[in-house]
C-alpha positions as CSV (number, residue, x, y, z in Angstrom):
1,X,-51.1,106.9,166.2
2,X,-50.6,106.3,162.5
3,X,-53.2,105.9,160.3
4,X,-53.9,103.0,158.5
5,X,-54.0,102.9,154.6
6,X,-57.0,101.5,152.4
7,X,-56.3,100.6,149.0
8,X,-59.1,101.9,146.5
9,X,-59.2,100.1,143.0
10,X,-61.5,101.2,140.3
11,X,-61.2,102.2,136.7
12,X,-64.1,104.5,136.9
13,X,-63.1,108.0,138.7
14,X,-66.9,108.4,139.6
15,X,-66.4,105.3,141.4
16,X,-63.5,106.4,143.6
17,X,-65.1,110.0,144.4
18,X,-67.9,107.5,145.9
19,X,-65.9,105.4,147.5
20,X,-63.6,108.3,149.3
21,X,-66.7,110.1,150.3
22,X,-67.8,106.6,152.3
23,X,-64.9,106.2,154.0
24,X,-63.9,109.3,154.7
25,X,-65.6,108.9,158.2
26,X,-63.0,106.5,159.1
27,X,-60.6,109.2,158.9
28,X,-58.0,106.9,157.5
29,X,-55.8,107.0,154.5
30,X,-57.3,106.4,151.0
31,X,-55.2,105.5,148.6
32,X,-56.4,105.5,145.0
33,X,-55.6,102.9,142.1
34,X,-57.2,103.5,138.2
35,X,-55.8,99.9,137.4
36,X,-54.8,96.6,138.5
37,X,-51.4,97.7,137.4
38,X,-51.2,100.6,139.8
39,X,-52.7,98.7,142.7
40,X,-49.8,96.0,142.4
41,X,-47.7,99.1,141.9
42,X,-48.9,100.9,145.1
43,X,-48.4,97.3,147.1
44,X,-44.6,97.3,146.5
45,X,-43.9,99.9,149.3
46,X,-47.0,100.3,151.1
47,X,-49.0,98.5,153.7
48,X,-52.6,98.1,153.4
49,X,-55.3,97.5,156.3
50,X,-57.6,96.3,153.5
51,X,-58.0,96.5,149.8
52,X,-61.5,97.4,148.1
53,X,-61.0,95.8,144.0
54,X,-63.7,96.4,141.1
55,X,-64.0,93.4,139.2
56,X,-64.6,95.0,136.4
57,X,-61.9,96.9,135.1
58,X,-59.9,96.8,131.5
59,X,-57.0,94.7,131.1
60,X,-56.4,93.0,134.3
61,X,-59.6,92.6,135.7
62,X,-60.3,92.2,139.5
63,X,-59.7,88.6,140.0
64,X,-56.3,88.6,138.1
65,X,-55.0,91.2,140.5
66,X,-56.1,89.3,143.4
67,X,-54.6,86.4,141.9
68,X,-50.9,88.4,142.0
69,X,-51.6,89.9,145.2
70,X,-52.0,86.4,146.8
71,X,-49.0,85.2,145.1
72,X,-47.0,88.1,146.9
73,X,-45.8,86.8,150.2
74,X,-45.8,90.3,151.5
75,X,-48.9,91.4,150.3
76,X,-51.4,87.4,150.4
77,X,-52.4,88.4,154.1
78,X,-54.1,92.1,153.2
79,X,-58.1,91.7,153.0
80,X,-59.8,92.2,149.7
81,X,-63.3,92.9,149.3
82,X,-64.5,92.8,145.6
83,X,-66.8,94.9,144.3
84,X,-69.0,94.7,141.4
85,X,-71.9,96.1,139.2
86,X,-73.1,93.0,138.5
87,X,-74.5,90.5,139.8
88,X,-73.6,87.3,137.7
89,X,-75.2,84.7,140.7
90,X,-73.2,82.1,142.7
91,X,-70.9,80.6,140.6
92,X,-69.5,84.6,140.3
93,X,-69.5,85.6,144.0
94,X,-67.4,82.0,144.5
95,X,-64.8,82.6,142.2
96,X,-64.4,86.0,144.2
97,X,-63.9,83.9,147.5
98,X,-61.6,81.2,145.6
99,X,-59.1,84.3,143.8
100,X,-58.8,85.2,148.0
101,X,-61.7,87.7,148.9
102,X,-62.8,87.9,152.2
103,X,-66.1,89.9,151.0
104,X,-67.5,89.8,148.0
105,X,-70.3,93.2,147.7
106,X,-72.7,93.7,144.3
107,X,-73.3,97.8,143.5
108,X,-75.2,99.6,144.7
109,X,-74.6,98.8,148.4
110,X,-75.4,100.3,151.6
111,X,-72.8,102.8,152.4
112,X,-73.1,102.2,156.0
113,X,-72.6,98.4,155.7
114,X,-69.1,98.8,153.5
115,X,-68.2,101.3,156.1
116,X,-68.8,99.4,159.0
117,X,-67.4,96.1,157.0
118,X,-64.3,97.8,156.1
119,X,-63.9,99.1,159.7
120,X,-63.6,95.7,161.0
121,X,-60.4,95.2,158.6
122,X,-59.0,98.8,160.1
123,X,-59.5,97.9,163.6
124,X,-58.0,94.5,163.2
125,X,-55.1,96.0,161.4
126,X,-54.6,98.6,164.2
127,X,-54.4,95.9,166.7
128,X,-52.1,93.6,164.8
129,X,-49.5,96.3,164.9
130,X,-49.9,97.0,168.2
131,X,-49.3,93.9,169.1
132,X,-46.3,93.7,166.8
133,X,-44.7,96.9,167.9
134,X,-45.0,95.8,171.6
135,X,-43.8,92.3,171.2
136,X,-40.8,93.3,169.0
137,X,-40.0,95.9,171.7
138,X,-40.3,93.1,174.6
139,X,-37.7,91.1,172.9
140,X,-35.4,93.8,172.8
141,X,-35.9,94.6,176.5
142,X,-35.4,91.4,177.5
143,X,-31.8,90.8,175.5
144,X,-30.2,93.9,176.4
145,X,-31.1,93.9,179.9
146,X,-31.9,89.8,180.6
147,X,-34.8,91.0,182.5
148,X,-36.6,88.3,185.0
149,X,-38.8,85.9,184.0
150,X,-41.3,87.6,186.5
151,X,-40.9,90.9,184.4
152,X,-41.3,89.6,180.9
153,X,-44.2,87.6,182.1
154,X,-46.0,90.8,183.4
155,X,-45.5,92.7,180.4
156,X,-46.5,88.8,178.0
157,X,-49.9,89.3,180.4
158,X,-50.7,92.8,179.1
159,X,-49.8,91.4,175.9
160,X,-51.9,88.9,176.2
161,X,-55.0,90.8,177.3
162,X,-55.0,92.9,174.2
163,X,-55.0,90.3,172.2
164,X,-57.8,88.8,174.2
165,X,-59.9,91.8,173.7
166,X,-59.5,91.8,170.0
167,X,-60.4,88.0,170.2
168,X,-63.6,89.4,172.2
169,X,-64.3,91.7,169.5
170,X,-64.0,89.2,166.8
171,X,-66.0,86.9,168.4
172,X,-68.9,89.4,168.9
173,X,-68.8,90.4,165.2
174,X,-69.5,86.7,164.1
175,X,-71.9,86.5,166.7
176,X,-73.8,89.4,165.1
177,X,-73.5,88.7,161.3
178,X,-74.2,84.7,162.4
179,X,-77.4,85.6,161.5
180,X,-77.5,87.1,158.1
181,X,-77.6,86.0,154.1
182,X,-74.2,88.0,153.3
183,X,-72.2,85.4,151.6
184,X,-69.0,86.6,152.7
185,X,-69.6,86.3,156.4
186,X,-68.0,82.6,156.3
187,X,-64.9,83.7,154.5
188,X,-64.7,86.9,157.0
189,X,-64.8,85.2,160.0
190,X,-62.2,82.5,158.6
191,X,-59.8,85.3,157.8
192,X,-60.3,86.8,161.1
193,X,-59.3,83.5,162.9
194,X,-56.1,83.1,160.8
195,X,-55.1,86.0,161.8
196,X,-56.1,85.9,165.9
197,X,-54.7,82.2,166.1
198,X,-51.4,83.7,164.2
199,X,-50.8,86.5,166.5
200,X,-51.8,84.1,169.7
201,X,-49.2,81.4,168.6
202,X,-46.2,84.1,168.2
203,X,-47.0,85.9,171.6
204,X,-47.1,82.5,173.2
205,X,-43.3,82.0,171.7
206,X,-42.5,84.9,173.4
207,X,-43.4,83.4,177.1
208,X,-40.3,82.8,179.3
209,X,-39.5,79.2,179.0
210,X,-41.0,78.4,175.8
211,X,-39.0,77.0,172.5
């Protein structure tokens, strides 16, 4: 299976070495970006699982990248988590939500919780493209052969139970962080739904029948 690509953004080399050395666990691809510039760059002709943004960088600073990613229609759906050496209190951490973040982390932080946070994003993405992959190859099966109903239904049902398990897993992560102080749980979960209820509507288009 093909990996999954995480985009790193941070001014400070330092910064990235740490951040690689994290993740490296998730044996995915890490994809480094020195600037907002390059990030935006990298998001022309790649796809992203997740995107971990400094605030703090020269020039275009963390927010005003997320602001252009979001304005990207191919790009507004990718997760960002912000990350940031200081801690400037809540009005801060809420202009990190409203520029799009789906977690907003202050330095230092736990390895092992932006691991397991970013893992979340991976895991979703993995499924997502699953689903994709086997939904766009249904359609095709389906026009060149005009298969029965009773087929495309059975293979809509298997469909439909992946998608139920990642709904399961989604469910289980709220369930869990339901009862912590972590400020971006809300905007997490939120994201999470958008995402479920999107893929839930389109492989309920697909069912035999429907318009």
């Amino acid at each position: 299976m093909q990996k999954a690509k995480i985009l790193l953004v941070d001014d400070r080399p330092e910064n990235l070495l740490a951040l690689e050395a994290i993740l490296s666990a998730l044996d995915q691809t890490l994809v480094r970006a020195a600037s907002g510039e390059e990030a935006l760059k990298a998001l022309l002709t790649d796809d992203f699982a997740v995107i971990l943004l400094d605030v703090q960088m020269p020039g275009m600073d963390g927010f005003e990248t997320a602001a252009h990613i979001k304005r990207r229609e191919r790009t507004r759906d990718i997760p960002i988590i912000f990350l940031t050496a200081i801690n400037h209190g809540p009005h801060h951490t809420f202009r990190g939500y409203a520029a799009g973040a789906v977690d907003y982390i202050s330095k230092p932080f736990d390895p092992w919780v932006l691991r397991a946070k970013v893992s979340v994003f991976v895991d979703l993405y993995m499924k997502n493209c699953q689903l994709k992959e086997q939904a766009a190859l249904l359609r095709l099966q389906l026009e060149a052969t005009g298969a029965e109903p009773a087929i495309g239904g059975a293979l809509l049902g298997e469909l439909s139970a992946r998608l139920a398990a990642v709904e399961e897993q989604a469910e289980s992560l709220t369930k869990q962080l339901d009862g912590t102080e972590d400020g971006g749980v809300a905007a997490t979960a939120a994201h999470l739904e958008r995402k479920l209820t999107g893929l839930r509507r389109a492989l309920d288009a697909l069912r035999p029948g429907t318009d």
